[in-house]
C-alpha positions in Angstrom: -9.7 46.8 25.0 -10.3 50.3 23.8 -13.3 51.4 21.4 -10.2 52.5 19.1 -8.8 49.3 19.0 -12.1 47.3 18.5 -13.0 49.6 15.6 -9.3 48.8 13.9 -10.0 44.7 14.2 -13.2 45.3 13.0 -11.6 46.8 9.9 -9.2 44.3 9.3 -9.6 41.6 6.6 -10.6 38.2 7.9 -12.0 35.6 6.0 -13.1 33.2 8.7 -14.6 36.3 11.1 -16.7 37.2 8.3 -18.1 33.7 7.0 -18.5 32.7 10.3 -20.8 36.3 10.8 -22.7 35.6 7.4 -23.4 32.0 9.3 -25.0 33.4 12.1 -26.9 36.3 9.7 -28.2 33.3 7.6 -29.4 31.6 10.8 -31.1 34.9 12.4 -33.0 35.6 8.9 -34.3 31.8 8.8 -36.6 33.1 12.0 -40.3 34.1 10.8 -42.9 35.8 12.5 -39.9 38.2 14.3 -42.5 41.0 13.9 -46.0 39.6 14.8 -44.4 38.0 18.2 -42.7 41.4 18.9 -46.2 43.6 18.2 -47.7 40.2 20.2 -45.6 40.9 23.6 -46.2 44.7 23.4 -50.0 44.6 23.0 -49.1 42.2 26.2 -47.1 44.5 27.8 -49.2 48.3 27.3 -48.5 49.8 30.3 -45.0 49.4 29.8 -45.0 51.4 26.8 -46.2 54.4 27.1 -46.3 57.3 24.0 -47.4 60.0 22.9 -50.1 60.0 19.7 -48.3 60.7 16.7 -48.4 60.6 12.9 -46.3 57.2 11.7 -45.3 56.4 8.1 -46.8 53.9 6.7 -44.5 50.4 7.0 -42.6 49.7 3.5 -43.4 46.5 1.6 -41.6 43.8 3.0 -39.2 42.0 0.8 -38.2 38.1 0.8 -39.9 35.2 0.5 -40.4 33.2 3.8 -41.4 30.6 1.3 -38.2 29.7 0.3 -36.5 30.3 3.2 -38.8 27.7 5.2 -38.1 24.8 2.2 -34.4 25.9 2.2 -34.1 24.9 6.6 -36.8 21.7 5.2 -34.1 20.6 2.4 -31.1 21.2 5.3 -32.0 19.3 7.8 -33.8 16.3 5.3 -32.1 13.1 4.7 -30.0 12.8 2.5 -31.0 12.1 -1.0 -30.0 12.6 -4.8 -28.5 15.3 -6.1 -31.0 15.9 -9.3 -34.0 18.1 -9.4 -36.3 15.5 -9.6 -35.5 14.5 -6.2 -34.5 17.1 -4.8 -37.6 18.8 -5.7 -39.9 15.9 -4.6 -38.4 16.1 -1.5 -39.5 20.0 -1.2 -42.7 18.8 -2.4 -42.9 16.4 0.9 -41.8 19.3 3.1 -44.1 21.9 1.9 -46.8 19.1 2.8 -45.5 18.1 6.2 -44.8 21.8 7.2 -47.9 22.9 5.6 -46.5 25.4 3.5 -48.4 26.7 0.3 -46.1 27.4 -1.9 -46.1 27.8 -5.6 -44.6 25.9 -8.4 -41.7 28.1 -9.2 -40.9 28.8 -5.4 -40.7 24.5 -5.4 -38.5 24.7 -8.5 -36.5 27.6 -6.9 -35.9 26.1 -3.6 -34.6 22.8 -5.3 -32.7 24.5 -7.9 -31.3 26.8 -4.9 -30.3 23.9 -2.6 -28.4 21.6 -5.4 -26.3 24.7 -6.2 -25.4 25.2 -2.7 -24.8 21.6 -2.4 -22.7 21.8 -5.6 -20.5 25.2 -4.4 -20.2 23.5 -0.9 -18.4 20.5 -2.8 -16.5 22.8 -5.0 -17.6 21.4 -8.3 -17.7 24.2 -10.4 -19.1 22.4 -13.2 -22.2 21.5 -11.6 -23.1 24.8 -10.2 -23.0 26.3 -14.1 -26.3 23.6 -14.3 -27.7 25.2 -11.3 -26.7 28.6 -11.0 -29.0 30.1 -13.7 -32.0 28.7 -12.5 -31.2 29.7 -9.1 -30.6 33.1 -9.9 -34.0 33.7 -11.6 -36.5 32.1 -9.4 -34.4 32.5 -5.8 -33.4 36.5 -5.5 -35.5 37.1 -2.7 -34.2 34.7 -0.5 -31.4 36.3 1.5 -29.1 33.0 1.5 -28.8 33.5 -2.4 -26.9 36.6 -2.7 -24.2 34.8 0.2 -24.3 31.9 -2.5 -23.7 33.9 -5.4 -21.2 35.8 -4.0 -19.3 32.4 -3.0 -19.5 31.3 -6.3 -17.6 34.8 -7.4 -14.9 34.0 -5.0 -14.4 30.4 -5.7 -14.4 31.5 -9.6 -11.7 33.9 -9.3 -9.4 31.3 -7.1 -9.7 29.2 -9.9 -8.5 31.6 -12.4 -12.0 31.8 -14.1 -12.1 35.5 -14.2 -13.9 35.9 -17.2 -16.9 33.7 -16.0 -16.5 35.9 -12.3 -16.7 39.3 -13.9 -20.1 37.8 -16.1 -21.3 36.5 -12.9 -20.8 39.4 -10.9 -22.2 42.0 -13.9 -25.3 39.9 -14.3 -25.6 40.0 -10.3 -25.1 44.4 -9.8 -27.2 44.9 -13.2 -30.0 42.9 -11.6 -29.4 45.4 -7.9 -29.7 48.4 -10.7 -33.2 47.4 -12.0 -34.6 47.1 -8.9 -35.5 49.8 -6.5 -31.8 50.8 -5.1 -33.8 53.3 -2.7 -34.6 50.4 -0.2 -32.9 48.8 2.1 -33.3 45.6 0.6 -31.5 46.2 -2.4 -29.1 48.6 -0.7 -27.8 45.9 1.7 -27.1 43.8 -1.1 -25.1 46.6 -3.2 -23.0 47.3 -0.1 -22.2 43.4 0.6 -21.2 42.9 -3.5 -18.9 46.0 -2.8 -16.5 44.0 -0.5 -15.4 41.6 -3.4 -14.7 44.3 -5.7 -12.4 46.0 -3.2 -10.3 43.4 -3.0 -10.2 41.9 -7.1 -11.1 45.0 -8.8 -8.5 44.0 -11.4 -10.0 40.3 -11.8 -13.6 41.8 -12.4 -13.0 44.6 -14.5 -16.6 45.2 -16.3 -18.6 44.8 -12.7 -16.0 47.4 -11.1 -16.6 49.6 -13.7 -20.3 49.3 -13.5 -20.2 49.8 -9.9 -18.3 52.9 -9.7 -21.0 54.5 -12.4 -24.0 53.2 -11.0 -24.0 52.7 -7.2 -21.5 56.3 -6.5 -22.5 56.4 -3.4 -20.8 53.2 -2.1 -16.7 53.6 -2.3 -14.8 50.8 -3.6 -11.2 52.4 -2.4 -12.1 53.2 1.3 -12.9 50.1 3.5 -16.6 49.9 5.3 -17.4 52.1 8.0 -17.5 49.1 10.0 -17.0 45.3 9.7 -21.0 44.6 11.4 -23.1 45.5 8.7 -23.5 41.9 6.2 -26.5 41.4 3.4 -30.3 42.0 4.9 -28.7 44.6 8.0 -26.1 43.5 10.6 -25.8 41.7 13.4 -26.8 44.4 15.4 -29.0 46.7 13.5 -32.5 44.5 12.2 -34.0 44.7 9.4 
């Protein structure tokens, strides 16, 4: 066990390391109130903390909707029901009422529309995730679990030979990153986790490759990642 050696398994290719990694991501980003019960224990804790006055940046705006992500653990862990968007989104409805959540319309439509496409992927029925997808992808962006999803769908495209629909898929996906603000780290995360998949089928998604290279020129698509820690929203070791 040398830090030479870690570093090379770390850059090795392996599928099950890295869904297993975007599991636990998924699971640490499903937490709320991370900062208020942080800022909570130090006001707790003052005399254990003690610094110099200084002049401090105001905080970015945060991005993501804890909205979504709260119905999306709701419609995980909730029996079983239909797989339509009438039930599936009455069922949100029921969730947002027991958890006293207060969320809007379109977040209820999203979180539906955003479950039964996961449900759909998770089954492998490409067909049913074209009913899905679209909706998903308009009202569900901010919610950290949909770019994992979207990417999936990518992947399972392409081993199904459907590369013209992956390279759509994918294009629509990186011109969305490009309208947004690709200063933050919000948006950045997300360019460097769509990178990966266009490593490794650059010839099977043609059009998003070369809309990559001439937009986001920063990130490399011929030289692996740095390091294999850093997934969508930060890494497992670096928060948000």
């Amino acid at each position: 066990m040398t830090l030479e050696a870690i570093g090379d398994s770390i850059c090795e290719p392996n599928v099950e390391r890295d869904q297993a990694l975007d599991a636990l991501n998924q699971e640490f980003y499903r937490i709320v109130e991370i900062d208020e019960k942080l800022f909570a224990f130090v006001e707790s804790h003052r005399q254990g903390f003690v610094l110099d006055k200084m002049e401090v940046a105001p905080r970015p705006p945060q991005r993501g909707n804890h909205n979504l992500i709260k119905l999306g653990v709701g419609l995980d862990f909730a029996p079983r029901t239909d797989l339509t968007f009438e039930a599936v989104r009455k069922q949100a409805a029921e969730i947002a009422i027991r958890k006293e959540i207060e969320p809007t319309e379109s977040e209820l439509d999203g979180a539906a529309y955003e479950f039964l496409f996961k449900s759909f992927l998770k089954a492998g029925d490409l067909e049913k995730c074209e009913t899905f997808a679209g909706p998903a992808f308009d009202l569900t962006r901010e919610d950290t679990s949909h770019c994992v999803l979207q990417r999936e769908w990518v992947t399972m495209l392409i081993e199904a030979s459907n590369f013209a629909r992956a390279d759509e898929v994918t294009l629509q996906y990186l011109e969305y990153l490009n309208g947004d603000d690709t200063s933050i780290r919000f948006i950045k995360n997300r360019i460097k986790f769509w990178a990966d998949p266009l490593r490794k089928h650059s010839a099977e998604l043609p059009r998003s490759s070369a809309f990559f290279r001439a937009h986001f020129p920063d990130v490399s698509l011929t030289e692996p990642p740095s390091t294999g820690l850093e997934r969508v929203q930060g890494s497992i070791i670096r928060p948000r």
